[in-house]
C-alpha positions in Angstrom: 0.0 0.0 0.0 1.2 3.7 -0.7 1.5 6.3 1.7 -0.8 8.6 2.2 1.8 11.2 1.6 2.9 10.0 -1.9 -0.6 10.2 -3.5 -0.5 12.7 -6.7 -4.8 13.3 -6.4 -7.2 14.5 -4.1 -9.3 11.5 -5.2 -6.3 9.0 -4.5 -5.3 10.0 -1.5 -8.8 10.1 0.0 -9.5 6.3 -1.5 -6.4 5.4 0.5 -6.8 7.0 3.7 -7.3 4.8 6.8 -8.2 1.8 4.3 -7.0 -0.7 7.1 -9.2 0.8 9.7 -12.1 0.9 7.0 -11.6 -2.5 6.0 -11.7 -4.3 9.3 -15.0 -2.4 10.2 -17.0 -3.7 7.2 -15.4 -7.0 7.6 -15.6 -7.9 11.2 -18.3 -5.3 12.5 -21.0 -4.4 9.8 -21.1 -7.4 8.0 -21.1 -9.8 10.7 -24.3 -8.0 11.7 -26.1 -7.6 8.6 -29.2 -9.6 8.3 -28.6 -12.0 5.1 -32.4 -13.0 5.0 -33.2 -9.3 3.5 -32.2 -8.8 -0.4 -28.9 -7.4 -0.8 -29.6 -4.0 -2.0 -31.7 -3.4 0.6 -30.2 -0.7 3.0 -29.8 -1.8 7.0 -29.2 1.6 8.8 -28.7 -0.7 12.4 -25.8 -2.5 11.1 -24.0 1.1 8.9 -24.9 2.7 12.8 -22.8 0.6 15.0 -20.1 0.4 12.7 -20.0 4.4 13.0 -20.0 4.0 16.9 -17.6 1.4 17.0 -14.9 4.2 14.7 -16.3 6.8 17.0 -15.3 4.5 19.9 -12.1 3.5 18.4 -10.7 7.0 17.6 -11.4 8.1 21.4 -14.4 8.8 24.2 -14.7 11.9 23.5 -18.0 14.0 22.7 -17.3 15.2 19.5 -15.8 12.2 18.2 -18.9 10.7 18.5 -21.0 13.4 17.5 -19.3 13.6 14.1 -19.2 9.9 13.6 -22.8 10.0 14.3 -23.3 13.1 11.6 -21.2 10.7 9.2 -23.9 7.8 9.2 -26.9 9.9 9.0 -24.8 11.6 5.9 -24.0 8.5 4.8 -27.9 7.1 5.6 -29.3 10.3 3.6 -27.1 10.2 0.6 -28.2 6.6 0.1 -31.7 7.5 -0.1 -30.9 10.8 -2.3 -29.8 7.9 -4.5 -32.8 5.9 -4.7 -34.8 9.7 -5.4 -35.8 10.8 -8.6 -35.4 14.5 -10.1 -37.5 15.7 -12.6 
């Protein structure tokens, strides 16, 4: 893996950032959780929830670590539905 440091894009160096971190959360904490009895491209807001806890908790107990962990999901949770929305 590259360092963050040597990336030449904007876009590249945010897909790299904290990718370890990222990928051991959707590997061991949201997908362990998901419920496989719903269709797969149906969205499970409990599962994408804890997983944002569980950073918040892992980057420290403090109050605005969680509070922006927390504003991440419900980003993340309203983007997904802006998705599924359509503009005239």
């Amino acid at each position: 893996m590259e360092a963050f440091e040597s990336q030449y894009s904007w876009t590249e160096a945010v897909t790299k950032w904290n990718i370890q971190v990222h990928m051991w959360l959707k590997y061991y904490v949201m997908l362990r959780l998901m419920d496989r009895s719903k269709p797969r491209n149906q969205m499970q807001v409990g599962p994408m929830l804890i997983t944002f806890i569980v950073s918040a908790a892992w980057h420290g107990m403090e109050l605005g670590f969680f509070v922006m962990f927390i504003g991440f999901g419900i980003m993340e949770y309203a983007i997904k539905l802006s998705e599924k929305t359509l503009v005239a």
